[in-house]
C-alpha positions in Angstrom: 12.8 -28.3 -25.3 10.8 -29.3 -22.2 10.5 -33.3 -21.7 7.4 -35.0 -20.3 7.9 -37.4 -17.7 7.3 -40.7 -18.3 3.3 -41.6 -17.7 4.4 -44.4 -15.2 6.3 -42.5 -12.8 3.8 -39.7 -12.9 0.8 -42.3 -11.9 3.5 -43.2 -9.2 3.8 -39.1 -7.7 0.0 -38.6 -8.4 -1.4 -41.1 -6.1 1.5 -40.1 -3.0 0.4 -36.6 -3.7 -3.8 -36.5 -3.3 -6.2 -34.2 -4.5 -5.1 -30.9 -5.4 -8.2 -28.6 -5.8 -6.2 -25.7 -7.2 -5.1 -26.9 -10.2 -8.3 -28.7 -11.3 -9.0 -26.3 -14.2 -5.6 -27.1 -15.5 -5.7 -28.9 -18.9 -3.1 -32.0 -18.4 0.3 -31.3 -19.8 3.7 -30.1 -18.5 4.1 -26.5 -17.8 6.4 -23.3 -16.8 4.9 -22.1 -13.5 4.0 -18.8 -13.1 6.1 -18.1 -9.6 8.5 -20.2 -7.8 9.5 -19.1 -4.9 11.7 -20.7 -2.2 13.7 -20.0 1.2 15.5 -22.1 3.5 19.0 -23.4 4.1 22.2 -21.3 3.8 22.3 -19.6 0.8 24.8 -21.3 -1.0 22.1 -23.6 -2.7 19.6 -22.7 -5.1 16.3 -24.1 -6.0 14.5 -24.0 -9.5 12.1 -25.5 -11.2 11.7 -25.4 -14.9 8.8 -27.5 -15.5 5.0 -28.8 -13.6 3.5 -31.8 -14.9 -0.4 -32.1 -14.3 -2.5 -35.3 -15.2 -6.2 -35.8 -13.6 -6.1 -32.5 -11.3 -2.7 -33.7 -9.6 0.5 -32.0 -10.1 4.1 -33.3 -10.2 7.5 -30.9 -10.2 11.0 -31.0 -10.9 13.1 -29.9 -8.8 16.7 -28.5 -9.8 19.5 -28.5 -6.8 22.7 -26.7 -7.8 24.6 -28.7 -5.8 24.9 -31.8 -7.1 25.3 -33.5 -3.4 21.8 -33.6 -2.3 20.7 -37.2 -2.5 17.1 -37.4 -1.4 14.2 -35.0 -0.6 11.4 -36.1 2.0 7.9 -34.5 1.8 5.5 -35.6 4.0 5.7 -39.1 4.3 7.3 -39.5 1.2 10.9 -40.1 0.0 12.2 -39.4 -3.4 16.1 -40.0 -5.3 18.1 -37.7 -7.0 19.3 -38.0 -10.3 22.4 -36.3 -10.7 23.0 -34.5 -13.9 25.3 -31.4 -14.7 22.6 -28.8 -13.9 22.8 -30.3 -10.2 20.8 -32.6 -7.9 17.6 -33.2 -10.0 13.8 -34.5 -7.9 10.5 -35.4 -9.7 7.8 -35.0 -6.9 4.3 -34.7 -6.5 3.3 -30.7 -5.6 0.7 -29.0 -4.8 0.6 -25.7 -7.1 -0.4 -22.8 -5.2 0.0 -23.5 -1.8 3.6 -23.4 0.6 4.5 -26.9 1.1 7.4 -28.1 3.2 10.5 -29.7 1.8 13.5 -31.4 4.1 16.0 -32.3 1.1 19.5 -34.3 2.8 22.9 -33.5 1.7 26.3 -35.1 2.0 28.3 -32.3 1.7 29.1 -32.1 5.2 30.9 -34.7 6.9 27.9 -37.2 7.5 24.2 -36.7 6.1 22.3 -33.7 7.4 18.8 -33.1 6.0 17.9 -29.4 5.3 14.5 -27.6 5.3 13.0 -25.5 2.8 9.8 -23.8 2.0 8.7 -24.1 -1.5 6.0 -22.3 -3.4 5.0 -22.8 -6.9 2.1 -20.6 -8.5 0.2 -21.9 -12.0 -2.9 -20.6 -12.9 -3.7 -18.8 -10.0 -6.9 -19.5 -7.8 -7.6 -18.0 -4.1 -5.6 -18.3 -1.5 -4.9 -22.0 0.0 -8.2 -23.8 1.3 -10.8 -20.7 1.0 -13.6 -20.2 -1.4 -14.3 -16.8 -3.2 -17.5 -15.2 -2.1 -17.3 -11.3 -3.4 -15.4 -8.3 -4.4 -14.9 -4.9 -3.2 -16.9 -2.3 -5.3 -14.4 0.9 -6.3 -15.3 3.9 -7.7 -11.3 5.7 -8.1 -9.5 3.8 -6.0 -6.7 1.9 -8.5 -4.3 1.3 -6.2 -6.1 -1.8 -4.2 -8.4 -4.3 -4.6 -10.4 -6.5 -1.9 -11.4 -10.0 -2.6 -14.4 -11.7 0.0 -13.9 -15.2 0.8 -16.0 -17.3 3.1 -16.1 -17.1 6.5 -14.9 -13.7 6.6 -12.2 -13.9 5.7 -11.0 -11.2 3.1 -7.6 -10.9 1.1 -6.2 -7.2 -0.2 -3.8 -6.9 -2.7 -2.0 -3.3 -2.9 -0.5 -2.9 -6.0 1.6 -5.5 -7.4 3.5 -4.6 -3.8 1.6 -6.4 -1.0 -1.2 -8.7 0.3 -2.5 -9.0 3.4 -5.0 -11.7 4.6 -7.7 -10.9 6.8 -8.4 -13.3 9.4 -11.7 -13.3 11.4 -11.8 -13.7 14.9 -11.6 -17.2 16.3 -10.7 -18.5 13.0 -7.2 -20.6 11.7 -5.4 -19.5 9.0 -5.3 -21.1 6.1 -1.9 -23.2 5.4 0.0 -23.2 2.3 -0.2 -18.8 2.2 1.8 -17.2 -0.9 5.2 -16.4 1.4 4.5 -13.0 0.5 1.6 -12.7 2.2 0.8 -11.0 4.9 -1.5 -12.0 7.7 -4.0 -9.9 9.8 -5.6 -11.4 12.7 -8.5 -9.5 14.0 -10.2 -8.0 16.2 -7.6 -5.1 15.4 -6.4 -3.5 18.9 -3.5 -1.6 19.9 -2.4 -0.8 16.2 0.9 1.3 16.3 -0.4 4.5 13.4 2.9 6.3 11.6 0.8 6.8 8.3 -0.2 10.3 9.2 -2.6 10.9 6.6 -4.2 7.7 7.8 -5.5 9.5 11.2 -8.4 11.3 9.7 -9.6 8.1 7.9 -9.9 5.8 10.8 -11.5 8.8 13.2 -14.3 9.3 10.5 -15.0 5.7 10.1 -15.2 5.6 14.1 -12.6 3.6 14.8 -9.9 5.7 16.6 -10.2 3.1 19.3 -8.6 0.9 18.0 -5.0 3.0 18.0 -3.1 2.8 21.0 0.2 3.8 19.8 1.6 7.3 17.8 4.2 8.1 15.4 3.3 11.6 15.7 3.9 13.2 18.4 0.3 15.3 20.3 1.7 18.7 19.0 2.0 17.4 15.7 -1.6 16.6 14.8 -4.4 18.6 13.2 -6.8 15.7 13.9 -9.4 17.1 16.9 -9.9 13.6 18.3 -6.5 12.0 18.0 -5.7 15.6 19.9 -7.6 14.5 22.7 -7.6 10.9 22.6 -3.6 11.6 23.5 -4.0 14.4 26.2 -6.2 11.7 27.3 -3.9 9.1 27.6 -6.1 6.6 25.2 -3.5 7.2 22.3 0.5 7.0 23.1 3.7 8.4 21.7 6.1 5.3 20.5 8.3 6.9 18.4 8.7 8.1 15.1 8.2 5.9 12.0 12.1 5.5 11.4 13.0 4.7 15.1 10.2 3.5 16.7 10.1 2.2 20.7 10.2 -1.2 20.1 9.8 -2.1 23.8 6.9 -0.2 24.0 4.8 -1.9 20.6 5.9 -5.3 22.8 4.3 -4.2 26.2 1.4 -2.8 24.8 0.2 -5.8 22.6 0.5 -4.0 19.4 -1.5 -5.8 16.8 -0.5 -3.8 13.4 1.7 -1.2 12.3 0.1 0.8 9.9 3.0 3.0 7.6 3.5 5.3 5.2 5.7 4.6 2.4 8.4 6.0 4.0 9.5 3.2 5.9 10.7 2.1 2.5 13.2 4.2 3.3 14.2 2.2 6.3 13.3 -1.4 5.4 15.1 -3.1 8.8 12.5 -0.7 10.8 9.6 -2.7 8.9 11.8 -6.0 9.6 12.2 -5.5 13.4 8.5 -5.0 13.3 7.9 -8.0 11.6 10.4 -10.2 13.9 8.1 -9.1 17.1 5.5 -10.7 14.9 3.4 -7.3 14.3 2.3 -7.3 11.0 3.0 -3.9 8.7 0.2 -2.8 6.3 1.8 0.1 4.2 -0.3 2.9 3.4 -0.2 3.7 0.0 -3.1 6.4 -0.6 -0.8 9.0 -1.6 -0.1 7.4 -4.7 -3.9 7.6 -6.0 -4.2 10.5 -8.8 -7.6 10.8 -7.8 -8.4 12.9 -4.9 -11.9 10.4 -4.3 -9.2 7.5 -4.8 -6.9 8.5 -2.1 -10.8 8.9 0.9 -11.3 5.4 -0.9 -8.9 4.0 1.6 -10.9 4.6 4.3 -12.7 1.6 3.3 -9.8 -0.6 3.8 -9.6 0.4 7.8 -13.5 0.1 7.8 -12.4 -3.5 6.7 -9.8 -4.5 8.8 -11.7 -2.7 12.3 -15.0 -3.9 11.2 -16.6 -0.6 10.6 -17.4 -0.9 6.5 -20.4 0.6 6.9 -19.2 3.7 8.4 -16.6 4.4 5.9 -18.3 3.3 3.2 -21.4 6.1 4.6 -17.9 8.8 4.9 -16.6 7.8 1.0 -19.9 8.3 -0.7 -20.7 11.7 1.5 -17.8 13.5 0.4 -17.9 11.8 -3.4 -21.7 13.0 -3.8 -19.6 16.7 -2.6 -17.7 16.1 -5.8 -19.5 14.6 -8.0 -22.4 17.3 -7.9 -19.5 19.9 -9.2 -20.3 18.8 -12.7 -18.0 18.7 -15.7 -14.4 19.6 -15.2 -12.7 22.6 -17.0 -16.3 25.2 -15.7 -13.7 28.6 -15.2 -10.6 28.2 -17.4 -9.2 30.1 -14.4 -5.5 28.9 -13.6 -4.1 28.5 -10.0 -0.3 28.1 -8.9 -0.2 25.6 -5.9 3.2 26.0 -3.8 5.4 27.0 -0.7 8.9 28.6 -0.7 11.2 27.4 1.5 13.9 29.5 3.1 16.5 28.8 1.0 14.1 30.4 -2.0 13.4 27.4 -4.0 10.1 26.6 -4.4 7.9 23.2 -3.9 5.0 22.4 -6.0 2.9 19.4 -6.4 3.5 17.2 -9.2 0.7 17.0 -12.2 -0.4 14.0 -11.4 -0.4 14.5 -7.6 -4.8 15.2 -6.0 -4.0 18.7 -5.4 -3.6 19.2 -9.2 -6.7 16.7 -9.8 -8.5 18.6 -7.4 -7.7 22.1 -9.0 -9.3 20.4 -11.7 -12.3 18.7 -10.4 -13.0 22.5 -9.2 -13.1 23.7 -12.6 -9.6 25.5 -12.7 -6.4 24.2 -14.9 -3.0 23.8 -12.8 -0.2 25.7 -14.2 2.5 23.3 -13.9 0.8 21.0 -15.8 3.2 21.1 -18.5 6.6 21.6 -16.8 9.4 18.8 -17.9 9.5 16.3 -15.1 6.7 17.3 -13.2 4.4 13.9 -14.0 3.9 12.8 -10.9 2.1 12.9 -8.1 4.5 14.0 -5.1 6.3 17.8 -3.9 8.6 18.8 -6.4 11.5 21.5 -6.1 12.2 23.6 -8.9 13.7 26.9 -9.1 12.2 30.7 -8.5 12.9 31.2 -12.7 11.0 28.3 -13.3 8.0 29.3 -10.9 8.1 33.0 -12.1 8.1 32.0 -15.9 5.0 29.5 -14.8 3.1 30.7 -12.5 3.6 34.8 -13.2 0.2 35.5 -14.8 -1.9 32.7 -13.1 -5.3 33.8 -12.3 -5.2 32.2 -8.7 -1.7 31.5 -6.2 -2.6 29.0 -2.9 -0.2 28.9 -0.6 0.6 25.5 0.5 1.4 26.0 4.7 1.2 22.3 5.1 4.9 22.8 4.3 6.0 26.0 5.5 4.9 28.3 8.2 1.2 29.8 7.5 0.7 33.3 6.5 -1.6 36.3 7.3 -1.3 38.6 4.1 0.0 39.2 0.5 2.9 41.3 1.9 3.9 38.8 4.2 4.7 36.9 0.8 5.9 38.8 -0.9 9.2 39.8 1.5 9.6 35.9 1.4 10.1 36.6 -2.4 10.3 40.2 -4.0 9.4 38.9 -7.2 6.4 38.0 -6.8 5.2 41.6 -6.6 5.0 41.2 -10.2 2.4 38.0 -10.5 -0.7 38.9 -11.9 -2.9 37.3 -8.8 -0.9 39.0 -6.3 -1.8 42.4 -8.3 -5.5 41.7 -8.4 -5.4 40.2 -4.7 -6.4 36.2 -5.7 -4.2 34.9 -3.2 -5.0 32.1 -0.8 -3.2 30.5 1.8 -4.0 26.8 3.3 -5.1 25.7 6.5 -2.8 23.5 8.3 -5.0 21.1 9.1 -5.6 20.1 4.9 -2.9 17.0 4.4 -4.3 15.3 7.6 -8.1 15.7 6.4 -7.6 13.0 4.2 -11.9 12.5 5.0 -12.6 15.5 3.4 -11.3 16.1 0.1 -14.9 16.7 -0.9 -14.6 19.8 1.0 -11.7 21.2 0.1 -12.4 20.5 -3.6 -15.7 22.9 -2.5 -13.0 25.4 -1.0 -11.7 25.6 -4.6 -15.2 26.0 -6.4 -16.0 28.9 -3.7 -12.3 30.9 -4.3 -12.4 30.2 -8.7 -16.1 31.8 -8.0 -14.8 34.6 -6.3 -16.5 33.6 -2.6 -14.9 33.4 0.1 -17.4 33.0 3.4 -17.3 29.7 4.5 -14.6 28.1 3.6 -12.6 25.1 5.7 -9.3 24.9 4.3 -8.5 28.2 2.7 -8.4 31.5 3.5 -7.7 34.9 1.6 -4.4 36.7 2.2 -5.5 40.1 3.2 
């Protein structure tokens, strides 16, 4: 059972602490906080604290050391006592709730006293970030996977997920103190970014901001991207290694501002902490996750954000949405389609169910055929075998060719000695097979289009498309 502290020694923490505008909605009472977060010292020592007590707006904590040899804790100008119990070292001192604050706590464990720092963080209630004042919020139409909040000044904090945040902060202007540690801060202007999010290309060209990369993960032969083509033969756009082994000397001597990723580098976490040592922030890109084909272009309006060009990518989003959105009601042709490759060793990829190719299908007014396949909720390539594909995908009305993966190709036959069976699939017999441009994963600004692609080829036209083509 949680036990107030006595009213005198609160008065006593209050008036060293001062005004604490976050937690001024908070009803007076002791409470659990919401997050406590702390870093600092060796290790060996851990921090809790199981209770907040707020009175008149102010906030006092308690403090858990579980080493009982820590015998005084200075914040600021003030000094507080231990009381040593079984749990450990225990402090009563005055906080401020969602903001870092600095703690030096002293020990005797070592053969004289030696004071120790640590970096506390204690979240109740919520509220903006430390010493800014909402202003707005970013209208989305299928985004889910972000959300933008306006504060003033310009400054603007996006929250990916429950993953990551990143605070935007306007040129010539401080950042705040007291940040959530997790936090992430973005100085702009943005210049110089290092770009291994591939998909990400196509968004910052159409929002008219390629200028603002300097640096490559992929190398010149490797994109389908017209401008980023030339902006590298050029010169204006650089080569500095691959996502997973970047050229770390090079992000240093040219003044690299951001590192924008792909979710891969989860896959090599001490790549994103090198990054972070040089003190370039890394803003994952996680637009492949969005189910939504509209939610995945959506992004463009966070690098219209963070390069100042909102009203350029906001003018690209609503383009290609009115493309989609003037299809009409799904489910038009009842006509199914079999997205995939083969790769050499004969399996087969597909994209999962929930993945934008299969939305898109849909959007179009065709059904997907692996809709129903065990384990195929989700919204990445999946592998599964040439029985499972020929059980699936035999009578579909419509196979596309996915050459985004594997090689492109120029006819049905072509196909079909990748894979004999196929000679007995319905679309192959009535010639409905379509092969993809290689260009499609890196048009990220133009899944309006290619959603038209679809309408045109479940229609039975095929003049004018831009990022399909019938297999002769």
């Amino acid at each position: 059972m949680k036990k107030l502290l006595s009213c005198a020694l609160i008065l006593a923490l209050l008036i060293c602490c001062g005004a604490c505008p976050a937690i001024a909605e908070l009803d007076d009472g002791t409470y659990v906080p919401d997050e406590f977060v702390f870093s600092g010292g060796t290790g060996r020592v851990t921090i809790t604290c199981p209770e907040v007590t707020v009175k008149d707006g102010e906030a006092a904590a308690k403090l858990v050391f579980s080493s009982k040899n820590y015998t005084n804790v200075r914040i600021g100008d003030g000094n507080y006592a231990a009381e040593v119990t079984d749990d450990g070292s225990v402090f009563l001192v005055p906080v401020s709730l969602n903001r870092a604050f600095t703690v030096y706590a002293t020990t005797v464990a070592m053969s004289a006293p030696h004071e120790i720092e640590y970096q506390i963080y204690i979240g109740l209630g919520g509220g903006a970030p430390a010493g800014l004042k909402w202003a707005d919020s970013m209208k989305t139409k299928y985004a889910r996977g972000f959300s933008v909040d306006y504060y003033e000044g310009g400054y603007a904090l996006i929250n990916v997920g429950d993953s990551e945040s990143y605070l935007i902060v306007p040129e010539g202007s401080e950042t705040p103190e007291g940040l959530h540690p997790s936090v992430t801060v973005i100085r702009q202007p943005l210049e110089n970014i290092y770009l291994a999010a591939t998909s990400a290309m196509a968004l910052f060209d159409a929002a008219g901001a390629l200028d603002t990369i300097r640096l490559s993960g992929t190398q010149q032969d490797g994109w389908y991207v017209e401008n980023a083509v030339g902006a590298m033969q050029n010169g204006d756009i650089i080569f500095a290694g691959k996502y997973s082994s970047p050229d770390f000397e090079l992000l240093i001597r040219e003044h690299c501002r951001l590192a924008v990723e792909s979710m891969m580098i989860l896959h090599t976490p001490q790549v994103k902490e090198l990054i972070e040592l040089l003190g370039i922030p890394v803003f994952i890109d996680r637009s492949s996750s969005e189910a939504h084909p509209l939610g995945r272009l959506e992004w463009i309006k966070l690098y219209g954000l963070l390069t100042g060009h909102e009203a350029e990518a906001e003018s690209v989003f609503e383009t290609q949405a009115a493309l989609v959105e003037a299809i009409g009601p799904e489910g038009g042709s009842g006509k199914t389609v079999a997205f995939f490759s083969i790769k050499p060793d004969g399996t087969v990829t597909v994209r999962g169910s929930e993945d934008y190719i299969a939305r898109s299908i849909e959007l179009a007014g065709g059904s997907y055929v692996f809709e129903s396949i065990e384990g195929q909720e989700t919204n990445a390539s999946v592998s599964v075998t040439m029985e499972t594909f020929y059980m699936t995908a035999k009578d579909a009305d419509y196979l596309v060719y996915n050459s985004t993966i594997e090689a492109p190709l120029e006819s049905v036959s072509e196909l079909v000695l990748t894979q004999p069976l196929l000679s007995d699939f319905r679309a192959v017999n009535e010639g409905n097979v379509f092969c993809t441009r290689k260009n499609l994963y890196q048009a990220t600004n133009a899944i309006g289009t290619f959603i038209e692609d679809l309408v045109k080829m479940l229609s039975g036209k095929t003049e004018g498309m831009t990022f399909l083509y019938k297999l002769s």
